[in-house]
C-alpha positions as CSV (number, residue, x, y, z in Angstrom):
1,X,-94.6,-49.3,-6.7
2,X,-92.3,-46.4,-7.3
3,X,-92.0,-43.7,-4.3
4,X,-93.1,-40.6,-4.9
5,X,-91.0,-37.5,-5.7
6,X,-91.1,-34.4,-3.4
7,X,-92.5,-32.3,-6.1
8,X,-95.1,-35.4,-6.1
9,X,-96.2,-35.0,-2.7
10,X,-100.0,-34.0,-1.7
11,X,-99.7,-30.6,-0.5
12,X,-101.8,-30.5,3.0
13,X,-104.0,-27.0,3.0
14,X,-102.3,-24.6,5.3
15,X,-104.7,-24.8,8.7
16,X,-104.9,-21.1,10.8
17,X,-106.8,-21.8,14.1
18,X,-107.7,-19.0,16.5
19,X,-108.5,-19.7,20.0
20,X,-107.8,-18.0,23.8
21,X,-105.4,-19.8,25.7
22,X,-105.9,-18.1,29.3
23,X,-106.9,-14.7,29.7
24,X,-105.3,-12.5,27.6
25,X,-103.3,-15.0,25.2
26,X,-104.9,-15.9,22.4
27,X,-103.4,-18.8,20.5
28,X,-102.7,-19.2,16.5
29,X,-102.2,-22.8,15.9
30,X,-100.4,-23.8,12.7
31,X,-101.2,-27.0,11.0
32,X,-100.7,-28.4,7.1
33,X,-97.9,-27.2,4.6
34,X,-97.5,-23.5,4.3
35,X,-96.7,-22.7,1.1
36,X,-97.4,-19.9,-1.1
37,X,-97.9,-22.0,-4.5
38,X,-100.9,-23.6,-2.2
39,X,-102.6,-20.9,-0.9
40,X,-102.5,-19.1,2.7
41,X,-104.5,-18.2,5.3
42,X,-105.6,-13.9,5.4
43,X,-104.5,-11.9,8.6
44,X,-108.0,-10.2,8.2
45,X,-109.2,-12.5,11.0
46,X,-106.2,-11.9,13.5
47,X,-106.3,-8.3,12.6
48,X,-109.7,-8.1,13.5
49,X,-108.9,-9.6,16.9
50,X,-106.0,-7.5,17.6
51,X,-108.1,-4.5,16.6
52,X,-111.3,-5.4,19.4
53,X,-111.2,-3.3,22.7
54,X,-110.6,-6.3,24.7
55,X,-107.9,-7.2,22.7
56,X,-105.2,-9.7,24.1
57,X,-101.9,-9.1,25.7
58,X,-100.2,-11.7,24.2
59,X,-100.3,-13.7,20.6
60,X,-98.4,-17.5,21.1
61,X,-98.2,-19.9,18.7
62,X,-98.6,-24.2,18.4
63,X,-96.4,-25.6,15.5
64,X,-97.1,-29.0,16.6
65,X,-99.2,-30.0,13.4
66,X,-97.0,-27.7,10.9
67,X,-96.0,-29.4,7.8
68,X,-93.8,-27.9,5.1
69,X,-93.3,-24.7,5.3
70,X,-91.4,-21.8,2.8
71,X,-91.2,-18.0,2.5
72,X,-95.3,-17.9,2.7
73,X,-95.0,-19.0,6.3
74,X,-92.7,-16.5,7.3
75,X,-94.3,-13.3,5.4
76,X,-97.5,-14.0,7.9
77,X,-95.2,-14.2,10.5
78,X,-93.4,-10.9,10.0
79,X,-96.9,-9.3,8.8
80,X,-98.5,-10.7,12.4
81,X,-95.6,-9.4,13.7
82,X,-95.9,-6.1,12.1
83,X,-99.6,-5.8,13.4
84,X,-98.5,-7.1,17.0
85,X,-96.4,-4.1,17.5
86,X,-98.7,-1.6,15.8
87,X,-101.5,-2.4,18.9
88,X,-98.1,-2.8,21.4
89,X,-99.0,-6.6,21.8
90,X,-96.8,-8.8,22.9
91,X,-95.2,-11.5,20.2
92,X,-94.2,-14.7,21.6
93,X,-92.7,-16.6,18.6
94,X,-91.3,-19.2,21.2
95,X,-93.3,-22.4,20.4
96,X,-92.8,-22.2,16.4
97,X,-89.4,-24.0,14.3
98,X,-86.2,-22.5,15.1
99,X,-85.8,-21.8,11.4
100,X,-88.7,-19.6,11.0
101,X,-87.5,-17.6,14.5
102,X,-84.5,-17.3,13.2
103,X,-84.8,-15.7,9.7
104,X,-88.3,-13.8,11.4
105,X,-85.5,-12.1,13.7
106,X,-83.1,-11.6,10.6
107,X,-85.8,-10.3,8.4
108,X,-86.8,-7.3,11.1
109,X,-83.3,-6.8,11.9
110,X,-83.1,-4.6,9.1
111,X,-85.5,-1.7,8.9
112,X,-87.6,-1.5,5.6
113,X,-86.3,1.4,3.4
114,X,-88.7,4.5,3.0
115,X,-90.6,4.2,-0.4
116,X,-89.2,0.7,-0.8
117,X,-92.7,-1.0,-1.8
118,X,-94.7,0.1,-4.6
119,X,-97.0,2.7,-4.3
120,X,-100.6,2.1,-5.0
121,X,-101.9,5.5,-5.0
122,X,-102.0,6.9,-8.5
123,X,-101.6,10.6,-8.9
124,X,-104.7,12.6,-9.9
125,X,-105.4,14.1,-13.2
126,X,-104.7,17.6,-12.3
127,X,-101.4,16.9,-10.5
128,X,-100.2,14.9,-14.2
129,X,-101.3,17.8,-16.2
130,X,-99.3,20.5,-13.9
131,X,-96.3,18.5,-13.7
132,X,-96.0,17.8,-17.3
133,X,-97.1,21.7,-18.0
134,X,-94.1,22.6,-15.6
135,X,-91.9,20.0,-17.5
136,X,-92.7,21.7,-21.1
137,X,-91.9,25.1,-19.5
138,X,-88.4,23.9,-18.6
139,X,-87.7,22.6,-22.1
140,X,-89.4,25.7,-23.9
141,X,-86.6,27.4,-21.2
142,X,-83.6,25.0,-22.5
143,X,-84.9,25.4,-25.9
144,X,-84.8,28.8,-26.5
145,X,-81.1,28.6,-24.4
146,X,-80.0,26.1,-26.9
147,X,-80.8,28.4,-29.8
148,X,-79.4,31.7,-28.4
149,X,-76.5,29.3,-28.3
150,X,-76.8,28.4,-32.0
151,X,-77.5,32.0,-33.0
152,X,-74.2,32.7,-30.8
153,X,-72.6,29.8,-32.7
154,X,-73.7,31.2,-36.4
155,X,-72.2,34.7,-35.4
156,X,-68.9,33.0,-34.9
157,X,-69.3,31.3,-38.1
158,X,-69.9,34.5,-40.3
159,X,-66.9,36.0,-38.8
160,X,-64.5,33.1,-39.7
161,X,-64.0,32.2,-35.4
162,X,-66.5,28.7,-36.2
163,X,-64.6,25.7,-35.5
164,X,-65.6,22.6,-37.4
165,X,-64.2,20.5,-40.0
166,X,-65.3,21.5,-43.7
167,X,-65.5,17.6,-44.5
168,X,-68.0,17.0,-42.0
169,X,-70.5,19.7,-43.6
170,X,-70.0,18.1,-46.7
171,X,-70.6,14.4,-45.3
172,X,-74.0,16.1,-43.8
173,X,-75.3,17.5,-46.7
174,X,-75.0,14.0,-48.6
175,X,-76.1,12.5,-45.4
176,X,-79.6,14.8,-46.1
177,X,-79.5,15.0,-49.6
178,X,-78.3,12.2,-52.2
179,X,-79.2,9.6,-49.5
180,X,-82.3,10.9,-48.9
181,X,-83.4,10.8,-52.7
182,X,-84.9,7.3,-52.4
183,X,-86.8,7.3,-50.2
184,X,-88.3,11.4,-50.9
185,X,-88.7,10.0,-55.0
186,X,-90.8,7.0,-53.5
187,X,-93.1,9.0,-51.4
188,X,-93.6,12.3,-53.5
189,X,-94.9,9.9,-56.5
190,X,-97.0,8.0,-54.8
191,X,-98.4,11.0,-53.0
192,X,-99.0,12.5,-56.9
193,X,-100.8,9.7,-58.0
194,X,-103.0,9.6,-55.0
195,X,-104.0,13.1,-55.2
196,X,-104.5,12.5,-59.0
197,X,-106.5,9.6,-59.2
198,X,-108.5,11.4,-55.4
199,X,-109.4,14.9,-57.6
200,X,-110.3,12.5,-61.0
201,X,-113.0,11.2,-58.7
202,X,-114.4,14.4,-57.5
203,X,-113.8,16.7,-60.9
204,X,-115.0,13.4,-63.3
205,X,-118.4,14.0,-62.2
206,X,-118.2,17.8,-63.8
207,X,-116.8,16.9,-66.6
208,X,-113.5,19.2,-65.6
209,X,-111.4,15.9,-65.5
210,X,-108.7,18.4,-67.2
211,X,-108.1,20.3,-63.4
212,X,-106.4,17.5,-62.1
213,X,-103.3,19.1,-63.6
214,X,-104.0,22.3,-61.3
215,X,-105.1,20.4,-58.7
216,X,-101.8,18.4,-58.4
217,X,-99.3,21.5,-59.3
218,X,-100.7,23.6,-57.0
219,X,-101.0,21.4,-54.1
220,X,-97.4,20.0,-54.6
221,X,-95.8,23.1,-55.4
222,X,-97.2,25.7,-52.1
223,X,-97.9,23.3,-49.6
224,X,-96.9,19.2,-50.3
225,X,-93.7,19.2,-51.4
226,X,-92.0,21.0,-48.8
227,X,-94.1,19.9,-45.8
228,X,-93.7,15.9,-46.9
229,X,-89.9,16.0,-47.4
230,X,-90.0,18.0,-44.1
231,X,-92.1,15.3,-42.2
232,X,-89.6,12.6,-44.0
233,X,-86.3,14.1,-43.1
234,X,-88.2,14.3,-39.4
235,X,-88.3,10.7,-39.5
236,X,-85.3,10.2,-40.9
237,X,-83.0,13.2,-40.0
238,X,-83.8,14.6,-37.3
239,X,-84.3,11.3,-35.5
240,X,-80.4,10.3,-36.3
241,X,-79.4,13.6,-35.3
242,X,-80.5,13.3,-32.0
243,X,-79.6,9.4,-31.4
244,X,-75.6,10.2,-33.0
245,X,-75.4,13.5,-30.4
246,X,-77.3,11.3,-27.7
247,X,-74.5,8.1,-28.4
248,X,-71.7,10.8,-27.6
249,X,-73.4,11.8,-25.0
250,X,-73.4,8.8,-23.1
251,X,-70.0,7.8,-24.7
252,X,-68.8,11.5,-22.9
253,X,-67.5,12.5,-26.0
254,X,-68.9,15.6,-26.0
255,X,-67.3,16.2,-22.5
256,X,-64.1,15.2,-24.1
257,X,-64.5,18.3,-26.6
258,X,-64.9,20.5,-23.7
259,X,-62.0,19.2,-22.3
260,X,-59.8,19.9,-25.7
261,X,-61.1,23.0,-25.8
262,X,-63.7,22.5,-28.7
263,X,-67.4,24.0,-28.5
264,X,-69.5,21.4,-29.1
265,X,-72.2,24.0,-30.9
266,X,-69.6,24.8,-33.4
267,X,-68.4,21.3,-34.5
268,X,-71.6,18.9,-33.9
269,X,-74.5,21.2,-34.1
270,X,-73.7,23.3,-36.9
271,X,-73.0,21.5,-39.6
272,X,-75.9,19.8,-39.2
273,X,-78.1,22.8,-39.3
274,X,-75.9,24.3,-42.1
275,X,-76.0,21.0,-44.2
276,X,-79.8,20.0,-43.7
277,X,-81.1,24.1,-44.5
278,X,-78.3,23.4,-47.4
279,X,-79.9,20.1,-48.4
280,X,-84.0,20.1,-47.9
281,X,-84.6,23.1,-50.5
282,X,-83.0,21.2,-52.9
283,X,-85.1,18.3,-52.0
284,X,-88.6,20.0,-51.6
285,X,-88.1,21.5,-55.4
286,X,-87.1,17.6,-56.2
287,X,-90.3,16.3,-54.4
288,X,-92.7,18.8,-56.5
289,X,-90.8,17.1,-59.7
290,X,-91.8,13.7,-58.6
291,X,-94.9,14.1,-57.5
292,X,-96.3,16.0,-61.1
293,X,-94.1,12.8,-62.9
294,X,-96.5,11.0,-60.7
295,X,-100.1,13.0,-61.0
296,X,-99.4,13.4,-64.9
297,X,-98.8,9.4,-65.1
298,X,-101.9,9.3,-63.3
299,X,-103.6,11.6,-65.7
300,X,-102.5,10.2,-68.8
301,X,-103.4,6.4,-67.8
302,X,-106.4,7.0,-65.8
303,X,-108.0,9.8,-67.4
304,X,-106.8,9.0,-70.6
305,X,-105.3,12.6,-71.1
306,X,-102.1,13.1,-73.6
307,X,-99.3,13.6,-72.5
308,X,-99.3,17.0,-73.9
309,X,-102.3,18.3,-72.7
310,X,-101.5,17.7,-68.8
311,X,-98.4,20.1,-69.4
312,X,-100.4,22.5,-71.2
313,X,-102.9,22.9,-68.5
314,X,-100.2,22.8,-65.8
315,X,-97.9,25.3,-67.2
316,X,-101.1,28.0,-67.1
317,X,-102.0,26.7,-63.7
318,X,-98.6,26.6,-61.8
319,X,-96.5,29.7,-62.1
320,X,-93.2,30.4,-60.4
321,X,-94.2,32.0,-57.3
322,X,-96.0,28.5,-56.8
323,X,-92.8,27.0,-56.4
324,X,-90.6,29.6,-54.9
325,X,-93.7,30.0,-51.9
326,X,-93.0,25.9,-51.2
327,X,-89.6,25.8,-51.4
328,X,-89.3,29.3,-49.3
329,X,-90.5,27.4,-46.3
330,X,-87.8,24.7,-47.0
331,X,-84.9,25.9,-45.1
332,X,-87.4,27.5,-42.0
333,X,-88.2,23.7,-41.9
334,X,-84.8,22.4,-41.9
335,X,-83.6,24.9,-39.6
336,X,-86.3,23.4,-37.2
337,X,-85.7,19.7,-37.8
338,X,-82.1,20.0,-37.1
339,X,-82.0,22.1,-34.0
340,X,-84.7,20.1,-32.3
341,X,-82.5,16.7,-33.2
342,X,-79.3,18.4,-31.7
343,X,-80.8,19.8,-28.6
344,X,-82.4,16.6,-27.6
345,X,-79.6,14.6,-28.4
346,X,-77.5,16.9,-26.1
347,X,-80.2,16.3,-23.7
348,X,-79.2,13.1,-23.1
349,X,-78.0,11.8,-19.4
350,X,-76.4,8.5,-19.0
351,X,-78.3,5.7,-20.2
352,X,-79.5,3.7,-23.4
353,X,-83.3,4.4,-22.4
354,X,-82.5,8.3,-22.3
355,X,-81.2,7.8,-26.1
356,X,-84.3,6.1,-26.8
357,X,-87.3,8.0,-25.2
358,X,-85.5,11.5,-26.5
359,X,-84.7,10.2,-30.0
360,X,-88.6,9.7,-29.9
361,X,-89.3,12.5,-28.6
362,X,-87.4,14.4,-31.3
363,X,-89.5,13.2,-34.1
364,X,-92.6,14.2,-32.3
365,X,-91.6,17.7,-31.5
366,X,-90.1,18.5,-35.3
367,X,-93.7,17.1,-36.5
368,X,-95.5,19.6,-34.6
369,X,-93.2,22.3,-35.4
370,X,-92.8,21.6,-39.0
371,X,-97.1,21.4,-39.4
372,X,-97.6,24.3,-37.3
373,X,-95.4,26.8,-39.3
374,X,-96.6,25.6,-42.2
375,X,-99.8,26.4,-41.0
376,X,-98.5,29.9,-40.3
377,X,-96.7,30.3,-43.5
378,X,-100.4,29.4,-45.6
379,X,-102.2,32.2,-43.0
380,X,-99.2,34.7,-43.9
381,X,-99.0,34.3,-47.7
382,X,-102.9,34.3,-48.1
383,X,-102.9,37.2,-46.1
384,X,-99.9,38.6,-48.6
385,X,-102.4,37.5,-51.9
386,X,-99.0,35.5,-52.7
């Protein structure tokens, strides 16, 4: 028969007896294999003995019946140990294996490290609220910093003392526009046909099938257009703005401009801003485009309109002030998307995750933005009869 491997071996169940040796000793004996893959004995028992008003002077071991022991063994020791002290009762560690003496000694030598072990106690619901209040404080603080420094930075710039490379503007405003024009054609049609073939549903039982045409110039040209190229170039935009700034931040490139003398405002920050508020008008007034190519396709081959009858109604229904109140908000947007990429990319301190979680948090931020002032534009131009 072939002998049996160690890993092979019946593991004996560790054995914790409790007993009093003589008056005030009381005796842990130590039998079977002490290891933590099989199980081991709770100090709930000892502890309860240790905590008694006649508790014992003196805790001594027998080892005599120990197996196999690993780490297990010695975490109840140092924990016993622990409690021993705690009730200033004497530990006599004489009687167990010289290698679990010695490494107990070696692993109290060293005294734990305050806040070392995880903490179990989870913060309550008003202490996360306040600190994350006092956190968006701080940034609103840095925030509005970071554009008085922009503002500072655009005052340079219309008196000629702006530092940055003409090329990189122009490299910027391709960046935002041409290379954008995928993915903004894509989405503007689709969102055309969808709000075509939604408002054929709803005007088909009236019989005023022919209002689609309003329904999808109108929407496009005030509100759509301008708020779904804004929430693209958020997503696509903004979040490189903030993870190409954050990269140099953790590169210390931008440190290195401080060191040449260059203001980082004027050569990273501003052609951004210059080349997106350049860039998304162009491509809100190209969104309304595709989106009535989209809701008149719609029209014609779900409706069965003509061709020339869509255009007819939606040259009465959409007028020019349509599109110049959509593509008005356009650069307010831009101007938004890109400073909020810039400042939390020059937010960032040190490390890959920091890149990450801010790049993230970019996206969010210009999304809330972009939907509240469009919110604010709709109040202010319905107020203005506009």
């Amino acid at each position: 028969m072939a002998k049996k491997s160690l890993a092979d071996r019946a593991i004996n169940a560790a054995g914790l007896d409790i007993s009093q040796a003589a008056a005030g000793v009381l005796l842990v004996r130590l039998s079977g294999d002490w290891k933590l893959k099989a199980g081991l004995p709770s100090l709930t028992t000892l502890g309860k003995q240790l905590d008694a008003p006649t508790r014992p002077r003196r805790v001594s071991f027998e080892a005599t019946q120990l197996g196999e022991w690993d780490s297990g063994l010695l975490g109840f020791l140092v924990g016993l140990q622990e409690i021993c002290r705690a009730h200033e009762v004497e530990f006599d560690a004489g009687n167990l294996p010289e290698g679990a003496r010695r490494l107990g000694k070696l692993a109290v030598a060293v005294p734990e490290r305050q806040g070392a072990r995880r903490s179990e106690e989870r913060e309550g619901f008003l202490t996360l609220v306040g600190r994350e209040s006092l956190t968006m404080w701080r940034s609103g603080g840095e925030m509005l910093e970071f554009l008085g420094q922009a503002i500072q930075s655009l005052g340079r710039l219309a008196i000629g003392r702006a530092r940055f490379r003409r090329s990189d503007l122009v490299d910027v405003i391709f960046e935002c526009g041409a290379a954008a024009l995928p993915i903004v054609t894509l989405i503007s049609f689709l969102v055309g046909v969808i709000l075509a073939f939604v408002g054929a549903i709803q005007l088909e039982q009236f019989g005023a099938q022919i209002y689609v045409a309003d329904l999808v110039g109108i929407a496009m040209a005030r509100v759509m257009g301008a708020l779904m190229t804004a929430i693209i170039m958020s997503g696509r935009t903004g979040a490189a703005f903030a993870a190409q700034l954050g990269t140099m931040q953790v590169n210390e490139e931008i440190d290195a401009m401080r060191t040449l003398g260059l203001d980082p405002l004027d050569v990273l920050v501003l052609p951004r801003v210059l080349g997106l508020v350049v860039a998304l008008p162009l491509l809100a007034f190209y969104s309304d485009i595709m989106a009535l190519m989209g809701g008149g396709l719609a029209a014609v081959f779900l409706l069965g309109m003509t061709p020339s009858q869509f255009l007819t109604q939606l040259s009465h229904a959409v007028t020019l002030t349509h599109f110049l109140v959509g593509v008005s908000k356009a650069p307010v947007f831009a101007a938004l998307i890109a400073m909020v990429g810039c400042f939390e990319g020059m937010r960032v301190s040190g490390s890959a995750e920091s890149v990450g979680r801010l790049t993230t948090q970019s996206v969010v931020e210009a999304l809330f933005l972009v939907i509240v002032f469009d919110a604010f534009f709709s109040i202010l131009f319905s107020s203005l009869h506009v």
